[in-house]
N, C-alpha and C positions, 0 to 999 in steps of 0.2 A: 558414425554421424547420425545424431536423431533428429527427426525431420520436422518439422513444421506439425504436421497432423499426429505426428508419435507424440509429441510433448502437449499439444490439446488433447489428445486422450487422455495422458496420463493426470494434467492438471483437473481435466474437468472428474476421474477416479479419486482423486482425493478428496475431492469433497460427498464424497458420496463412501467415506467411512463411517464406523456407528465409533471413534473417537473424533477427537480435532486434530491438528495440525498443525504447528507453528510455519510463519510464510513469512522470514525475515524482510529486511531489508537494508539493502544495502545503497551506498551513495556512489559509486564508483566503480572502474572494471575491477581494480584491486580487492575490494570489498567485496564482490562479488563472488570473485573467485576463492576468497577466502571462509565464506559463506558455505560456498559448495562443496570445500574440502573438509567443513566439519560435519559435512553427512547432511545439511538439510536438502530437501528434497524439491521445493520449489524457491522462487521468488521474488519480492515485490520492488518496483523503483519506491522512492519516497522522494517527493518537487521540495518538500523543505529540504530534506539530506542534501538533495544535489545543491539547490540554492546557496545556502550555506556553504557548499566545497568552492561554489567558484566568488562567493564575498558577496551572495545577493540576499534578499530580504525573498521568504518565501512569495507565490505568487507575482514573481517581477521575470520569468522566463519565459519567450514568446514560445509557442509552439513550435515551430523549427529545432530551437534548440533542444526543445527536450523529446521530441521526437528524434531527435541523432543521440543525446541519451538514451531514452530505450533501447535504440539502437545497437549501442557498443556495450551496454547491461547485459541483452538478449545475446551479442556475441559472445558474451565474455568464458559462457558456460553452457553446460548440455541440459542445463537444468530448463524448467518452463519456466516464463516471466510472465507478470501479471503485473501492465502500467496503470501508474497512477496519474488519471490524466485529467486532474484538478475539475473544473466546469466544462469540462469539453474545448475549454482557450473559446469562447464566443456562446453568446444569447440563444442565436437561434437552432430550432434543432439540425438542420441541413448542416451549420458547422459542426456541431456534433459526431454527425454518422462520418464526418469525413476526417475527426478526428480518430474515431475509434477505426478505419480503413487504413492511415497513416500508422496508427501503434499496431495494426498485424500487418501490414508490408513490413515494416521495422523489425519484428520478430518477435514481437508480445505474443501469445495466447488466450490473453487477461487483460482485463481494463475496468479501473472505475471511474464512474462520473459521479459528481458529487451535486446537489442542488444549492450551492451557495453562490451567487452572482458575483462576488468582489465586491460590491457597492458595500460599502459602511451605514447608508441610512437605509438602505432594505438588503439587508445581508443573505437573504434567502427567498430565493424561488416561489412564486406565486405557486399554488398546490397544482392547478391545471399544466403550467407549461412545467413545470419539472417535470411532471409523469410523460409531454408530449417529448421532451427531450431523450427519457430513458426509452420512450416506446421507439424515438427515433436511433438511437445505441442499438439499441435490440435489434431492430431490422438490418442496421451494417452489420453487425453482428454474425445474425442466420445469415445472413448471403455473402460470409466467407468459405473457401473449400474448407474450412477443418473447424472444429471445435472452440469455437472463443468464449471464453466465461465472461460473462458483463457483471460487474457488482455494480450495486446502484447504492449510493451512500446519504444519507440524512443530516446532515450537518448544524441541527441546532444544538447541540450541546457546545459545540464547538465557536458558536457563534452568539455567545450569551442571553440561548432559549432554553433553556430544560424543559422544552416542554412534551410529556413522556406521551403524550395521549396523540400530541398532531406528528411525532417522532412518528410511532405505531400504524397513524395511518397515512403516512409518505410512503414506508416499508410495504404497507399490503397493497398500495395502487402502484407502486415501484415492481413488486409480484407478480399483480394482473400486467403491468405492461412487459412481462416478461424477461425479467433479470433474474440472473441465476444465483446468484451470493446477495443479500441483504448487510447493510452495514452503517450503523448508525457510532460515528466516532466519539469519544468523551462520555460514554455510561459508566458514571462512576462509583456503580454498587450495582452490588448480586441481583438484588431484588429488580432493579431496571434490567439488566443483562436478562434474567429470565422472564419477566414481563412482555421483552423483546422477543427471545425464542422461541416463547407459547403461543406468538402472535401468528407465527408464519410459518410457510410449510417450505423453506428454502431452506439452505445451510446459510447459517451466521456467522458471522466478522468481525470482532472483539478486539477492540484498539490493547494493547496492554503498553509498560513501559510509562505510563502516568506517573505523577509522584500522588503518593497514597494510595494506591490502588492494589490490594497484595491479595490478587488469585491467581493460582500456578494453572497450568497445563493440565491437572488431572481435575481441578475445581472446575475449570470454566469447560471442560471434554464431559463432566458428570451432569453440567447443569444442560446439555444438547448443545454448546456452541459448536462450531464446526470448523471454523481456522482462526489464526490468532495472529495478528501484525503486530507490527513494534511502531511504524511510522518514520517519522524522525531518532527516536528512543538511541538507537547504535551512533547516528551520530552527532547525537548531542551530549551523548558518554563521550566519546572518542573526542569533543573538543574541549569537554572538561575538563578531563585529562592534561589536554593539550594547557587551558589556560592555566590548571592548578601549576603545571611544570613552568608556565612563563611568568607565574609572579615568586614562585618560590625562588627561581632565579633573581628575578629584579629585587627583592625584596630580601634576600636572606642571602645572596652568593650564593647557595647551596646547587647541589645537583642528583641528591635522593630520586629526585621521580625516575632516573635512568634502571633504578635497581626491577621497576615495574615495567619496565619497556620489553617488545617482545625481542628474541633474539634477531637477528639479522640471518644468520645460517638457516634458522628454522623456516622462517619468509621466503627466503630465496628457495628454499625445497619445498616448499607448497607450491610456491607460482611455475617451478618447474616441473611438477606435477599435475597440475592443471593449463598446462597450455593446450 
């Protein structure tokens, strides 16, 4: 059994290699565990992955719920998890620190807050209260017994701002308020990605799983990134898949996509190896 503080050790040592480190994510216990049997070493919820498993629109899952998600994630396996805990679920920062308190009872190690409010006509965080919100992450943070890594995330690429210059300094007052992982979602070229990592003396978090976006593992480890998430990425393949197989049905009789399907025996011997 590894405990609580064994697995904030170990997560908060991986980011403190001189490579990176892929930090999947997975939407479900099954995903999970399947995750952990192909050898990765940590990893991440993803609020759209889950959203999508139970038929919701990202963003539409109160915090309850996805706090018993992390939840049954963090059980699923002995690996370390690291939640994705969208705005903190609330404005102010006292909701915040009580979010980030909620995902380590639950059994996270890890959490990001991201500075995007939800509102559609101001999609992001005044530059003051975002940073009073990570300083407030921070402090639940240090005053858990073990190890919590906080990423603090910048969200205008994501929210139709490219803009690389107030990105850079969200990330470095995100720094001073003390977050351990920096992570700015949607940098869709080299040149921003190391613009990014020159900025700051953190480890970096590099969305990949983008369509057009093609730097591997040893590109983005060369340029100083330090971990690398997929987000949603695994399952919006996985329902690709899924929808490719249900119009080629509708549409053709056919039943080809089963020759890509994974075995059943093989499934059943993983999940039985991982309980």
């Amino acid at each position: 059994m590894v405990t609580q503080t064994e697995k904030g050790r170990l997560f908060r040592a991986l980011h403190q290699r001189e490579t990176a480190f892929i930090i999947p994510n997975p939407w479900d216990l099954g995903t999970a565990r399947l995750l952990a049997h192909l050898g990765f070493e940590a990893l991440a919820t993803t609020s759209m992955g889950y959203a999508f498993s139970v038929g919701q629109q990202d963003n539409s899952i109160d915090r309850d719920r996805m706090i018993a998600h992390v939840s049954e994630i963090a059980s699923a396996t002995r690996l370390p998890v690291s939640a994705d805990l969208q705005n903190g679920f609330g404005d102010a920062p006292e909701t915040v620190a009580e979010t980030i308190r909620l995902a380590a009872a639950a059994g996270a190690v890890g959490g990001s807050i991201e500075d995007a409010t939800g509102d559609r006509d101001h999609p992001i965080y005044d530059h003051q209260r975002a940073v009073e919100r990570i300083h407030a992450a921070v402090t639940a943070a240090r005053a858990l017994p073990f190890a919590f890594t906080l990423t603090a995330r910048a969200e205008n690429y994501l929210h139709g701002r490219p803009d690389l210059k107030d990105t850079i300094a969200r990330l470095q007052a995100y720094r001073e308020a003390g977050a351990d992982v920096l992570y700015a979602p949607g940098l869709a070229s080299r040149d921003e990605i190391a613009a990014v990592v020159r900025s700051v003396d953190r480890p970096v978090n590099v969305l990949m799983g983008l369509q057009g976006v093609q730097l591997s593992l040893a590109d983005l480890s060369a340029m100083g990134v330090r971990r690398i998430s997929v987000g949603s990425a695994l399952c919006r393949a996985a329902l690709g898949a899924f929808m490719r197989a249900g119009k080629e049905m509708r549409d053709h009789g056919t039943f080809d996509f089963a020759n890509q399907a994974a075995s059943p025996r093989e499934i059943s011997a993983i999940f039985d190896l991982e309980k």
